[in-house]
C-alpha positions as CSV (number, residue, x, y, z in Angstrom):
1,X,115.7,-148.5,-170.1
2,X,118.7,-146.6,-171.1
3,X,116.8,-143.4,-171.2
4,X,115.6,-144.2,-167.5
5,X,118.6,-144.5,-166.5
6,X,120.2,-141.4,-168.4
7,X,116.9,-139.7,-166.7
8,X,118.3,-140.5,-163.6
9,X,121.7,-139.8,-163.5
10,X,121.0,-136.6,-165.1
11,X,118.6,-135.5,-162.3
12,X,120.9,-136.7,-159.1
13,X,123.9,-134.8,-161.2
14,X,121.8,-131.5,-161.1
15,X,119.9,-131.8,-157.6
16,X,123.3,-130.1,-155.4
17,X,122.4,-127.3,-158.2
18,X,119.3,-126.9,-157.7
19,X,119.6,-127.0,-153.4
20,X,121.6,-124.1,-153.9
21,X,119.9,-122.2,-155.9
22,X,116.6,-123.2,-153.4
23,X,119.0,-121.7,-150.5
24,X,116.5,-118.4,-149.2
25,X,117.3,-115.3,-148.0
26,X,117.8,-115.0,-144.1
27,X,114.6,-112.9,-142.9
28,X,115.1,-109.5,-141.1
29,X,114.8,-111.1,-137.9
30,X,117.7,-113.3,-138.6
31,X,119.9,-110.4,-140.2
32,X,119.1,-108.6,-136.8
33,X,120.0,-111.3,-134.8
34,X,123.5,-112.1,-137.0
35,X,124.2,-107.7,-136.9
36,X,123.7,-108.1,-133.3
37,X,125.6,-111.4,-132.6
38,X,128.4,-109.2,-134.5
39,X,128.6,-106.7,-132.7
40,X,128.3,-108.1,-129.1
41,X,131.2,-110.6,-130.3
42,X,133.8,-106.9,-131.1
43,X,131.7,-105.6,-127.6
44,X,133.3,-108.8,-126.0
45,X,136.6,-109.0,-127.6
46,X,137.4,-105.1,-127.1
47,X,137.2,-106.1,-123.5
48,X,139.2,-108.5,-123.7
49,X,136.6,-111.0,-121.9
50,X,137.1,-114.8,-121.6
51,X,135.4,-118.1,-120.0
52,X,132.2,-117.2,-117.8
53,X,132.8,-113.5,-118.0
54,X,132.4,-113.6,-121.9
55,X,129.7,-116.2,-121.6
56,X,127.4,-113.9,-119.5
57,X,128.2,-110.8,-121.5
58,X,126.9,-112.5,-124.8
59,X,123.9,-113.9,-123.5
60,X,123.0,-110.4,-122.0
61,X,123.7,-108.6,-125.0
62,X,122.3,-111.0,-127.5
63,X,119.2,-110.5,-125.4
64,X,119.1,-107.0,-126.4
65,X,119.6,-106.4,-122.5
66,X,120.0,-102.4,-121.7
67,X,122.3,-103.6,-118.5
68,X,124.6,-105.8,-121.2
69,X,127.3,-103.1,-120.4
70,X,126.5,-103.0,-116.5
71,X,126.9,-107.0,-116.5
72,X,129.9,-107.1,-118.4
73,X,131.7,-104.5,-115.8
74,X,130.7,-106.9,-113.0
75,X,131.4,-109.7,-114.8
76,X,135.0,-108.3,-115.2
77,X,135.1,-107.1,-111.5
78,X,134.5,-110.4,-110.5
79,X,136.7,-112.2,-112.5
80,X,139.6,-109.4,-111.2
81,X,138.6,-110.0,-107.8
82,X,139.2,-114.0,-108.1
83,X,142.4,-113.3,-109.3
84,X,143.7,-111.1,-106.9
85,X,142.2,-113.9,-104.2
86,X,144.2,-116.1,-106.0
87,X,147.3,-114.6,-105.6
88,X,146.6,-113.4,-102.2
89,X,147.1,-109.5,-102.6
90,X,145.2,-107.6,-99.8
91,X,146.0,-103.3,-99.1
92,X,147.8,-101.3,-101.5
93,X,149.3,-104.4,-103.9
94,X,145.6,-105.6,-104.2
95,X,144.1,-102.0,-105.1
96,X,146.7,-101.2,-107.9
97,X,146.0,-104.6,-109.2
98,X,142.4,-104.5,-109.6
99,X,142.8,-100.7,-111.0
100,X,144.7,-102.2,-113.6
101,X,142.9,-105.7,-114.4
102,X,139.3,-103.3,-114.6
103,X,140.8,-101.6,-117.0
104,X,142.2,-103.9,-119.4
């Protein structure tokens, strides 16, 4: 019995051990897909996206989308454009705004 028991102790002591050394590989899809996630994530944070705007950039780009880039500008325009509705700017006042919120 107390061998059983040693038996036992022994093998739930070494099974964490031996799930991590059972722990594959990610395949080359999945080291795509992380390299891509990557680098869409610096796309997005060079531009200084946030909320929706960031949202719809990732999903484009993670998709491998050729118009990630396109989207992300209109995602930004559109974002811009809210805030100058917000704070009510129309002619002149509204023009150098959005000049400078498109650009960073």
């Amino acid at each position: 019995m107390n061998r059983l028991a040693l038996a036992i102790c022994l093998s739930l002591a070494f099974s964490p051990l031996a799930l991590a050394q059972a722990k594959k590989e990610p395949s080359a899809k999945q080291k795509a897909q992380q390299e891509r996630m990557k680098d869409c994530n610096q796309q997005a944070g060079e531009q200084k996206l946030e909320g929706d705007a960031r949202k719809g950039f990732m999903s484009n780009c993670l998709k491998g989308g050729a118009a990630s880039k396109q989207s992300a500008q209109q995602n930004k325009m559109k974002d811009c454009n809210q805030q100058a509705g917000a704070k009510q700017l129309k002619g002149d006042e509204r023009k150098k705004f959005m000049s400078s919120c498109l650009k960073g």
